[in-house]
C-alpha positions in Angstrom: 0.0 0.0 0.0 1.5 3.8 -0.9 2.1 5.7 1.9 1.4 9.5 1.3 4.8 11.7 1.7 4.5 13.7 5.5 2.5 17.1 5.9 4.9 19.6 6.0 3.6 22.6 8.6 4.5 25.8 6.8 3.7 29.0 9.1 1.5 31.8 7.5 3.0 35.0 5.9 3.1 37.5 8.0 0.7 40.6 7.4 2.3 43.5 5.3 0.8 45.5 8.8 3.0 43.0 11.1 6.3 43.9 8.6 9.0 45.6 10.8 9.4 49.5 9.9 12.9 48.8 8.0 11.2 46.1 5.8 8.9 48.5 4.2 12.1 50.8 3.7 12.3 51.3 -0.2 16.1 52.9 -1.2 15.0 56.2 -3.5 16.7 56.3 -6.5 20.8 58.3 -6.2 19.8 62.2 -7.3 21.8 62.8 -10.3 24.3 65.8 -9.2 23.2 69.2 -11.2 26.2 71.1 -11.5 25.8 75.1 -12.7 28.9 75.5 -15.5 30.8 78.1 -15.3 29.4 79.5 -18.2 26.2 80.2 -16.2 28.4 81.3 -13.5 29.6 84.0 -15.9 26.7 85.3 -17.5 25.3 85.9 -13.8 27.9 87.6 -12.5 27.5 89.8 -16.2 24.1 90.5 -15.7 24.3 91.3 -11.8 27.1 94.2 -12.7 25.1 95.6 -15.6 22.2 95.7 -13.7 24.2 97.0 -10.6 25.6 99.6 -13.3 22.4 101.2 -14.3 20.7 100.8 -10.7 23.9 102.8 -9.0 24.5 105.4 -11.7 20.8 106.5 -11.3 20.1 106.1 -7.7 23.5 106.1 -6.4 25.0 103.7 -3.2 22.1 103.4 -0.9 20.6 100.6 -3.2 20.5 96.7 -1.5 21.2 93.8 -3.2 17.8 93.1 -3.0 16.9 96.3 -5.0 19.6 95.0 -7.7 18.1 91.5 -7.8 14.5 92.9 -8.5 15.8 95.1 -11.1 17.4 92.6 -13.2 15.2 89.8 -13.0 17.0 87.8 -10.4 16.5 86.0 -7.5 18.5 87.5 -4.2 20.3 83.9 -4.1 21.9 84.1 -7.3 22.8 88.1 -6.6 24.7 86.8 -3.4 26.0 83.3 -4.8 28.0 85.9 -7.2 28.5 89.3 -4.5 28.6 87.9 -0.5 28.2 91.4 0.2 27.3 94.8 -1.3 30.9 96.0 -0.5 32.3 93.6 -2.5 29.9 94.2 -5.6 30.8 98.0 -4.9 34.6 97.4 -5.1 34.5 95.4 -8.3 31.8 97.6 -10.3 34.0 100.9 -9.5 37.7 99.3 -10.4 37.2 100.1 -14.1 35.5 103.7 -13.0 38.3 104.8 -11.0 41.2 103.2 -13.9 39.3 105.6 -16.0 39.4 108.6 -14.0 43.0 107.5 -12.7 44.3 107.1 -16.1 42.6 110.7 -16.8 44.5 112.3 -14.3 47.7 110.8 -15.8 46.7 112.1 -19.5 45.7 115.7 -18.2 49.4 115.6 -16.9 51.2 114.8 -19.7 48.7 117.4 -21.9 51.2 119.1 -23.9 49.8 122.6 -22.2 49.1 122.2 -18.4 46.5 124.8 -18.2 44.2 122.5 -20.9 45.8 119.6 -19.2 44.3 120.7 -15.7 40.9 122.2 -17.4 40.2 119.1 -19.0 40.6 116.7 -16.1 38.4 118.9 -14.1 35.6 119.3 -17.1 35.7 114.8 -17.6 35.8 114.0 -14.4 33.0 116.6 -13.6 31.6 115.1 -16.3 32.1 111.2 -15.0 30.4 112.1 -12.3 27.2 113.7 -13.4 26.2 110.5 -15.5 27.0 108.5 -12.5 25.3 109.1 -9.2 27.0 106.2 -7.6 30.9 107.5 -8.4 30.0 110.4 -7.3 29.1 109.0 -4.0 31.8 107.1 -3.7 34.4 109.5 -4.1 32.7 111.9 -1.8 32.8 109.3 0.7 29.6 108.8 1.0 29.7 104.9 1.4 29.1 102.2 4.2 32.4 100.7 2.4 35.2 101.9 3.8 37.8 99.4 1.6 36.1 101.1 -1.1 36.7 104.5 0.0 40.4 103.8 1.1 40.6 101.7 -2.8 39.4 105.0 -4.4 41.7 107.1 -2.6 44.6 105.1 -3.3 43.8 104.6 -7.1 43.7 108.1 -7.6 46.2 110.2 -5.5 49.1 109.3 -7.6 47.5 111.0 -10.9 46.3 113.5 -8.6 49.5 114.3 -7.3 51.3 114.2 -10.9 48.6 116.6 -12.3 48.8 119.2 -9.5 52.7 119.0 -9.6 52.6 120.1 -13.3 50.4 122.5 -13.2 52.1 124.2 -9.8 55.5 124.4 -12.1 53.5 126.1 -14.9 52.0 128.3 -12.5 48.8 127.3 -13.5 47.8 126.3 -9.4 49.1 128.3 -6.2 52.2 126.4 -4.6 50.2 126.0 -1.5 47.9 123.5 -3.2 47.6 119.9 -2.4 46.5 116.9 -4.9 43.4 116.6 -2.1 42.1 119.6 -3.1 41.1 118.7 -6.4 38.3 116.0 -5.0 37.2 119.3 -2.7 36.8 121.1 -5.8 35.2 118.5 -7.7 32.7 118.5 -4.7 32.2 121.8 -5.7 31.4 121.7 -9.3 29.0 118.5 -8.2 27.1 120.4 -5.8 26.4 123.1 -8.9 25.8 120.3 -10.9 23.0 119.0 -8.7 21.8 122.1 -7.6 20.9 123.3 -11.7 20.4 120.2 -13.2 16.9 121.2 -13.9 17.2 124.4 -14.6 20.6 124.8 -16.3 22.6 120.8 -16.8 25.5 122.7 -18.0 26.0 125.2 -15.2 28.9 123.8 -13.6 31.2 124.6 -16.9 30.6 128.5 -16.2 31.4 127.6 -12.2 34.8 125.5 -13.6 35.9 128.6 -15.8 35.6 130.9 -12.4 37.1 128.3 -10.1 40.0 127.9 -12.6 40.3 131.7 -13.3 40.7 132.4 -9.1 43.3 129.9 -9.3 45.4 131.5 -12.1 45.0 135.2 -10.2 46.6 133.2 -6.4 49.3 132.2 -8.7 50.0 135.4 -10.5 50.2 136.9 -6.9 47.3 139.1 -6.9 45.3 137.1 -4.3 46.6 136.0 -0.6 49.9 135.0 -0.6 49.2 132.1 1.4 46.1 130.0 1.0 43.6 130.4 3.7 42.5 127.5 5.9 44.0 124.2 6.7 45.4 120.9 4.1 43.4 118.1 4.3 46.1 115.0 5.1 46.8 112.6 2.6 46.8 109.7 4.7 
């Protein structure tokens, strides 16, 4: 007689309810890394200091990064993934302002005639200024950056100095005048500058002519001997 093969007791399958957390678990599938090239990097960084550009000349230094990123389009992360910090965006968007202006200064004092070579520094960088709110600002002081301030300073004073050295040997300037008083009377023509831009834009050329003329008449002695007040230091 065939015996039947034994009955094999097989437990049931457990609930998927009774399965231990970690069972459940499914692995999610490795992110594929996005990486931004540095092409992108670059046309950011481009846009930011053309935006920066425009926003600054106009309303001048008291703009936020913020005010930049809305003006170009941007988000405020991809403003400060390029520029930390104002200051820094500040530094780099002046550098090629101030070569310009320092590179001025050196051409007015190799002008073939000092007196032209002095008026025509004061007139462009007069002129510099007036399109751009934000230079103006800047070398005025008038900046929460003081790196920036100190970098302007230092950029400019040795064309400064070489300018007003010529023109004191042509007797163009008194003797007594320092290379710091040409941002004072800069400050000057700026402040006329604002003060007509409404009424007359080119003001400030008939203010230039005057401030130039005085200078001319200290030198030819027929003013004070000795300038009046006291040198502002140049460090």
């Amino acid at each position: 007689m065939e015996t039947m093969p034994p009955v094999v007791a097989r437990l049931p399958l457990p609930a998927v309810a009774d399965l231990p957390p970690y069972a459940l678990d499914v692995m999610p599938a490795p992110a594929v890394p996005t990486r931004r090239s540095q092409r992108d990097a670059d046309r950011d960084r481009a846009r930011i200091l053309e935006t920066a550009r425009e926003v600054f000349a106009v309303y001048g230094l008291d703009v936020t990064l913020e005010d930049i990123a809305k003006f170009g389009g941007l988000s405020v992360h991809t403003v400060r993934r390029a520029f930390p910090d104002r200051e820094q965006l500040v530094e780099t968007l002046f550098d090629q302002a101030l070569s310009d202006l320092a590179s001025a200064a050196e051409n007015a004092a190799d002008h073939d005639d000092p007196l032209l070579g002095f008026l025509g520094f004061l007139s462009e960088s007069a002129q510099m200024q007036d399109r751009n709110s934000g230079l103006r600002m800047l070398l005025k002081g008038e900046t929460t950056s003081t790196r920036a301030a100190e970098t302007a300073r230092t950029r400019l004073l040795p064309g400064l100095t070489k300018l007003v050295e010529r023109a004191q040997e042509s007797g163009v300037v008194p003797a007594e005048m320092q290379p710091t008083d040409l941002p004072a009377l800069q400050f000057v023509l700026n402040n006329m500058t604002q003060y007509a831009e409404n009424i007359e834009p080119e003001l400030w050329q008939r203010y230039l002519a005057i401030l130039l003329d005085g200078l001319q008449t200290t030198s030819a002695h027929c003013g004070p001997a000795v300038l009046p007040g006291g040198r502002i230091a140049l460090d």
